[in-house]
C-alpha positions in Angstrom: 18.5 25.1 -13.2 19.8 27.2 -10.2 21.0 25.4 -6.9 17.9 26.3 -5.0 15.6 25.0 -7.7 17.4 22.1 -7.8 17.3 21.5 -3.6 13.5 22.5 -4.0 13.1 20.0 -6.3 14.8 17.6 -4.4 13.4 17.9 -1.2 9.8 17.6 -3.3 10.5 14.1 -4.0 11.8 13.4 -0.9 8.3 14.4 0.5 6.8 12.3 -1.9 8.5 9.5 -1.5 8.0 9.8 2.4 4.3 10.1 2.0 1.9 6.6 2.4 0.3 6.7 -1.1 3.7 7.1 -2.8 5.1 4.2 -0.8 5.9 0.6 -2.6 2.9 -1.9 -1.6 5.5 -4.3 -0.4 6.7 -1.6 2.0 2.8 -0.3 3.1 1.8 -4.1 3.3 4.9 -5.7 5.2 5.3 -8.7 6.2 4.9 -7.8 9.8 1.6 -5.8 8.9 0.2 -9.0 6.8 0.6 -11.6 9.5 -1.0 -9.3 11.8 -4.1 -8.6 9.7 -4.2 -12.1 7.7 -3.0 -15.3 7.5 -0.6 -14.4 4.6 2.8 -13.1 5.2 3.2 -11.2 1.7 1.1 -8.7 0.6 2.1 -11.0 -2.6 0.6 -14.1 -1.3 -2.6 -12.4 -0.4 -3.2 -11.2 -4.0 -2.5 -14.5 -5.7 -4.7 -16.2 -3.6 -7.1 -13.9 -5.2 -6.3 -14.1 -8.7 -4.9 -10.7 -9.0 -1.9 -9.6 -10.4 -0.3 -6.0 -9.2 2.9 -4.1 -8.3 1.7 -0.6 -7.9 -1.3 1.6 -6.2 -2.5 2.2 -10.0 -2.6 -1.2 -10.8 -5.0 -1.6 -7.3 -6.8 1.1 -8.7 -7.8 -1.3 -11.7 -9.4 -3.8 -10.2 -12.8 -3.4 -9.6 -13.8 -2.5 -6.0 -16.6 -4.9 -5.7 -14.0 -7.9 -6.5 -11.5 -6.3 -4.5 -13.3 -5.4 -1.7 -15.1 -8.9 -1.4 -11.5 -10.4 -1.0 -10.2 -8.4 1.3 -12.9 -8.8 3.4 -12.8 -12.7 3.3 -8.9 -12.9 3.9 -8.0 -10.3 6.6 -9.8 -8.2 9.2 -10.8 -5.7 7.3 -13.9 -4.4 5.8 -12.6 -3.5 2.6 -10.1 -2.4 0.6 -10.3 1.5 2.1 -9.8 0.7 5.6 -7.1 -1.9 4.8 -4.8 0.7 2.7 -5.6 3.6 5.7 -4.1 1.3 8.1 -1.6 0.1 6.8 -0.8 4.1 5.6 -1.2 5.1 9.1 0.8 2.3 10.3 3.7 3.1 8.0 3.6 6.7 9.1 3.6 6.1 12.8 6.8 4.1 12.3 8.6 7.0 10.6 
């Protein structure tokens, strides 16, 4: 691998690590953003209180929307899931 394959490459997953979707849930849902938006302050707390178990976007992606939405919508401000992840994406980004 040259050098400039290898800085392309690296400045690739520095973009993707900058962007919102590729961010850590703990980090999107901080503890700032939670107390805000619920009465939780971990995104961790919130999910237990709902019986679900996840660490990563994909594992959000599993749970069905209807269960997930319901919750969200019964512990914070938010209508559902959708609006909930593009605020706290939009939030994250403004602070970067």
């Amino acid at each position: 691998m040259s050098f400039d394959d290898l800085l392309m490459e690296l400045q690739g997953q520095k973009a993707a690590q900058e962007d919102p979707s590729h961010v850590s849930l703990d980090k999107l849902f901080n503890e700032s953003f939670m107390s805000r938006h619920s009465s939780f302050t971990s995104f961790g707390e919130f999910l237990q209180k709902g019986n679900f178990q996840a660490d990563t976007h994909e594992d959000i992606d599993k749970i069905p929307d209807e269960l997930f939405d319901r919750h969200v919508s019964r512990e914070t401000g938010f209508k559902n899931w959708k609006s909930m992840l593009a605020q706290a994406e939009a939030d994250y980004a403004a602070d970067k």
